[in-house]
C-alpha positions in Angstrom: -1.6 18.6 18.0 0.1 19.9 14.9 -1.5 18.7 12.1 1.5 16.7 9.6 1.7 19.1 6.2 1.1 16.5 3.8 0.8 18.8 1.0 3.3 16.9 -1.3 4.0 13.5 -2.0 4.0 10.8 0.2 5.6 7.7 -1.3 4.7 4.1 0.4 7.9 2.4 -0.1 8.4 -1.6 -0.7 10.3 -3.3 2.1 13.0 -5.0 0.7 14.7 -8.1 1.8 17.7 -9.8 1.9 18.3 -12.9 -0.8 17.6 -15.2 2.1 13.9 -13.5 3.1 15.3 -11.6 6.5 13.9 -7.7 6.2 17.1 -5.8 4.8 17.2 -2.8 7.0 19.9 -1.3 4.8 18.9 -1.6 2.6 15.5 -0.1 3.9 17.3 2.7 5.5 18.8 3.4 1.7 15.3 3.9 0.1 14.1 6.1 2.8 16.9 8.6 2.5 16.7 8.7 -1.1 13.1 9.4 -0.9 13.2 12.1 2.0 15.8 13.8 0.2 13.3 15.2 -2.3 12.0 18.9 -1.1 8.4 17.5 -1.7 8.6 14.2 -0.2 6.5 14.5 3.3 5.5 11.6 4.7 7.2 8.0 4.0 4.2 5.3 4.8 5.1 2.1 5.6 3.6 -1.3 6.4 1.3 -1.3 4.0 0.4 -3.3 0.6 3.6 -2.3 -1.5 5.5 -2.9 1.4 4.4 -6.2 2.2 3.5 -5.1 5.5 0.8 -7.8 6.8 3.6 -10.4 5.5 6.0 -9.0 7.8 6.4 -10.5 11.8 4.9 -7.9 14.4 9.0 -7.3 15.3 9.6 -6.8 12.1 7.1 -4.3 11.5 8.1 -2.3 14.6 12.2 -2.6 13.9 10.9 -1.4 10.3 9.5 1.7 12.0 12.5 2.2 14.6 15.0 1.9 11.1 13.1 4.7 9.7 12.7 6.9 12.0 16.0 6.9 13.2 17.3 7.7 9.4 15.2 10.6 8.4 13.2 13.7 10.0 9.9 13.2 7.9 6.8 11.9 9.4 6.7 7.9 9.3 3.0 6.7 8.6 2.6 3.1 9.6 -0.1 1.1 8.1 -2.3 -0.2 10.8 -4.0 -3.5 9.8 -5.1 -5.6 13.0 -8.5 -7.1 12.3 -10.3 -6.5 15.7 -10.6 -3.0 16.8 -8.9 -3.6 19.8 -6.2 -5.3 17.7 -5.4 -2.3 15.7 -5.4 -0.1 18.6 -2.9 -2.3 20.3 -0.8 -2.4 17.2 -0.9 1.5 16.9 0.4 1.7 20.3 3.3 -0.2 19.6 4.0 1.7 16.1 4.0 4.9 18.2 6.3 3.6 20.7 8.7 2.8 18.0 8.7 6.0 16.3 5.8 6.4 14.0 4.3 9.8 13.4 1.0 8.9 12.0 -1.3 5.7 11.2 -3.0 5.0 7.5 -5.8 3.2 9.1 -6.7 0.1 6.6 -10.6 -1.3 7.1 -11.4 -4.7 8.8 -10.3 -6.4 5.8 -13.4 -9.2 7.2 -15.2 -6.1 5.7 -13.7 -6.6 2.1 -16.7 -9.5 1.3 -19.2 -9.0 4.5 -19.3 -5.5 4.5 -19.6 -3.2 8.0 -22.0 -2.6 10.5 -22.9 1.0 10.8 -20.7 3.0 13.3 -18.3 0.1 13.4 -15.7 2.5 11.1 -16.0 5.5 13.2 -15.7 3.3 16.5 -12.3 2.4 15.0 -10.7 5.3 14.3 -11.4 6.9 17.6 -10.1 3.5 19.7 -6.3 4.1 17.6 -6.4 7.6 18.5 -7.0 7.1 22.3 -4.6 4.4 22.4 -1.7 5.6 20.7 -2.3 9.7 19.4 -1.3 8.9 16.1 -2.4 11.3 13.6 -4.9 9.4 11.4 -5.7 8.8 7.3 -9.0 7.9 6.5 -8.4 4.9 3.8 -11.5 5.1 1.5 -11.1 1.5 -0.8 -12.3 1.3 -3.8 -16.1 1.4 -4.4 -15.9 -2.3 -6.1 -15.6 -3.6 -2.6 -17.5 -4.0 0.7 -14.8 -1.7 3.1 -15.0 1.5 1.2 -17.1 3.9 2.8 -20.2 5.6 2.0 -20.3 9.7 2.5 -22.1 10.0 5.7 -19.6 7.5 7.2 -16.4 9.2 5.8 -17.9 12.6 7.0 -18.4 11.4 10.6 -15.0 9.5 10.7 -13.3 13.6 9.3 -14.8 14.9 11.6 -13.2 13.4 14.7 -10.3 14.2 16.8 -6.2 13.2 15.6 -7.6 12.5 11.5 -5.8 14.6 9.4 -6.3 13.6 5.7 -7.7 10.8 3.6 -6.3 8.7 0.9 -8.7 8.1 -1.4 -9.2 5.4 -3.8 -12.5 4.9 -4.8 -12.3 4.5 -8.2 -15.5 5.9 -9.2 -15.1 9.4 -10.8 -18.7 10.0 -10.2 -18.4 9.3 -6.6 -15.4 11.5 -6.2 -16.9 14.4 -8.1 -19.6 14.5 -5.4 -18.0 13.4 -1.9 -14.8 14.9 -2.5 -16.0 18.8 -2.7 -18.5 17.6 0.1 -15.6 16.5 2.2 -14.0 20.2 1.4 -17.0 21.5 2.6 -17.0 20.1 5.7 -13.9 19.8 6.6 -11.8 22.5 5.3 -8.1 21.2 6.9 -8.6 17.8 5.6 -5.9 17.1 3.5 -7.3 15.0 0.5 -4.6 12.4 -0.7 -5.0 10.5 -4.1 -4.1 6.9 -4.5 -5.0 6.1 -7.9 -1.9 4.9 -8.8 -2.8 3.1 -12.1 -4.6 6.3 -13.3 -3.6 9.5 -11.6 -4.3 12.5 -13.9 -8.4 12.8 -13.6 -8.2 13.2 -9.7 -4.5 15.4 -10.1 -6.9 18.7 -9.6 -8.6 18.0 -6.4 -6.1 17.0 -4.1 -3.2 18.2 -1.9 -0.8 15.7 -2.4 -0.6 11.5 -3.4 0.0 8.7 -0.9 0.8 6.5 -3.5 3.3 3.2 -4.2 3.9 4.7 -7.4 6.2 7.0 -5.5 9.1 4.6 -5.0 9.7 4.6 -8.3 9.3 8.2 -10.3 9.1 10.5 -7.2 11.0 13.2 -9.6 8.1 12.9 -12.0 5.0 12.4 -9.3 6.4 15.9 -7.7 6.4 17.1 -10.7 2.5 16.3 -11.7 1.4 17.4 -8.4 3.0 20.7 -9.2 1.0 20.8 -12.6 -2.4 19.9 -10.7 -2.0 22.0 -8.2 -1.7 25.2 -10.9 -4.4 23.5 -13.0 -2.4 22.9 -15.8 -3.7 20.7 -17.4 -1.0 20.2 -20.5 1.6 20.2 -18.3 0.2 17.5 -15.6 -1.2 15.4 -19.7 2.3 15.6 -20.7 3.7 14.4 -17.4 0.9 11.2 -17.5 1.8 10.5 -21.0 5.9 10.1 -20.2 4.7 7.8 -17.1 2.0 5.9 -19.3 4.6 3.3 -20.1 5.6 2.9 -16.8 2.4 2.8 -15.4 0.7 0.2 -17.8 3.9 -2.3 -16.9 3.7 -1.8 -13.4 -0.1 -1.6 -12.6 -2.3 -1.9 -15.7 -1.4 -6.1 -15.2 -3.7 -9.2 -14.2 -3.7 -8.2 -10.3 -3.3 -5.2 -8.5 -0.8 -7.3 -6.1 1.3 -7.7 -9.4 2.2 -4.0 -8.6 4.4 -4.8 -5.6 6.4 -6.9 -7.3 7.0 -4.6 -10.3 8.0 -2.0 -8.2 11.0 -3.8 -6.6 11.7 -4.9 -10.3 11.8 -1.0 -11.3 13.7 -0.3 -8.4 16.2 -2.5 -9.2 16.8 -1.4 -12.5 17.3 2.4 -10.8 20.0 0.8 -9.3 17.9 1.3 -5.9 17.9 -2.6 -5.0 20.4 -5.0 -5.8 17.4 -7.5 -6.5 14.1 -7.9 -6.4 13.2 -10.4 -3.6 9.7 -10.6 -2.0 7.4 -12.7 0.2 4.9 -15.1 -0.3 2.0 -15.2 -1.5 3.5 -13.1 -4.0 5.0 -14.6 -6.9 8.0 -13.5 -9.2 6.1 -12.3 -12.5 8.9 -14.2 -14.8 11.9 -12.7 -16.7 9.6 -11.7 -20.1 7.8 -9.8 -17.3 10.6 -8.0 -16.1 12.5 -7.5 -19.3 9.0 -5.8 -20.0 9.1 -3.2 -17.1 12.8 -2.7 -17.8 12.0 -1.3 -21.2 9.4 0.6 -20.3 11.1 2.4 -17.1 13.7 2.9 -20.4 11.2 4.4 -22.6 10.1 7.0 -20.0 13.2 8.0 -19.6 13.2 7.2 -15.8 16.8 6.1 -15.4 19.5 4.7 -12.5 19.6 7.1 -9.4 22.5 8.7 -8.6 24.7 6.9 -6.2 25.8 9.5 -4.7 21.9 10.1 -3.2 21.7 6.3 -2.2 24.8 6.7 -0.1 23.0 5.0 3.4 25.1 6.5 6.4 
């Protein structure tokens, strides 16, 4: 197995729809070339949260996979969510027969309020990779819930066959200070991912790359703070974070994280990257003050409309 290089960026992209709810493969197939055309871009990861992916049919989940593998020659990382262990593995067969590359491996989400049995983790992990030989993300939620993953279990889960990074999203700077060099230490080719989306900068220096949502939306600028982190620079990556501040307030610093999603699509609308902003249920449109909100602040960070010459879908 070669591990995939996801020393960049790796943007989890929205799935948009048409105005009548059916998946808008297109449409789809428009934001993933714009998005692998960037140098930097190295992963596109799909099926997740921002993309609605547990709201999505099981054939539209694997068409979604089919649509973007067929339009670009990046790795496609497919969100694997089945509750059951068996489940999952199942699922992550079908994602690799349909063209993805890699699985982001979410927890039991029965785990987000009971928590898990010891081993239970691990057990998972290895069950996707002898079903399907997908190259594996350890997903470390964040510490204010049940499914996130103390040390000794994210070590053991590193340490086995077909995982290749983790996204991390603890949110808990004192955890991260201590399990991330530990995880280093351990594991040298572990590739360590940030998905602090809402507040980037303090984890910018540890990582190798960010499997983020954020990354639909200001990819230029995300490549760009990477860059910075990765050379320490720490004016450069504070200058960066302070031009997305506005941006990042309007589209995650809101009542729910889940809010995010929605804001996304609205900022990729006004980046002339959708022609609307329609989503599924249970989410809920946040409201035109909302969005006139997110407009100006997309505006007053100077992110502007793409180039349609880059959203040309062929």
């Amino acid at each position: 197995m070669t591990p995939m290089d996801l020393r960049g960026l790796s943007p989890a992209p929205v799935t948009a729809f048409k105005r009548n709810g059916d998946v808008d493969f297109d449409a789809n197939v428009r934001i993933a070339k714009w998005l692998a055309s960037f140098d930097d871009v190295k992963s596109l990861v799909i099926l997740g949260h921002a993309g609605e992916g547990t709201y999505l049919t099981e054939d539209e989940r694997l068409d979604l996979i089919r649509a973007y593998a067929d339009a670009v020659d990046i790795p496609i990382i497919a969100g694997i969510t089945g509750e059951g262990t068996k489940v999952a593995a199942m699922e992550a067969r079908k994602c690799k027969d349909a063209g993805a590359t890699g699985a982001l491996v979410y927890p039991n989400h029965g785990w987000l309020r009971f928590g898990f049995q010891k081993g239970a983790p691990q057990d998972r992990y290895k069950a996707i990779w002898e079903a399907s030989g997908l190259q594996e993300i350890l997903f470390q939620y964040p510490d204010a819930t049940k499914a996130n993953y103390d040390l000794e279990t994210q070590l053991e889960i590193a340490a086995q066959e077909g995982v290749v990074a983790t996204k991390n999203g603890v949110r808990n700077m004192k955890r991260w200070y201590v399990e991330i060099p530990e995880l280093r230490r351990s594991q040298p080719d572990l590739q360590i991912l940030s998905c602090h989306d809402e507040w980037l900068l303090p984890t910018m220096f540890d990582v190798d790359g960010l499997l983020v949502g954020y990354g639909n939306v200001a990819p230029e600028l995300l490549i760009d703070l990477i860059h910075a982190g990765k050379a320490q620079d720490y004016p450069t990556a504070r200058q960066i974070f302070e031009k997305l501040l506005p941006v990042t307030r309007a589209v995650y610093h809101r009542g729910s994280h889940m809010e995010g999603t929605v804001a996304l699509k609205i900022g990729l609308r006004h980046r002339g990257v959708l022609d609307h902003a329609t989503i599924r249920e249970p989410l809920k449109d946040l409201g035109e003050a909302a969005e006139r909100e997110i407009e100006a602040a997309f505006d007053a960070a100077g992110i502007g409309r793409v180039d349609a010459g880059l959203l040309a879908a062929e």
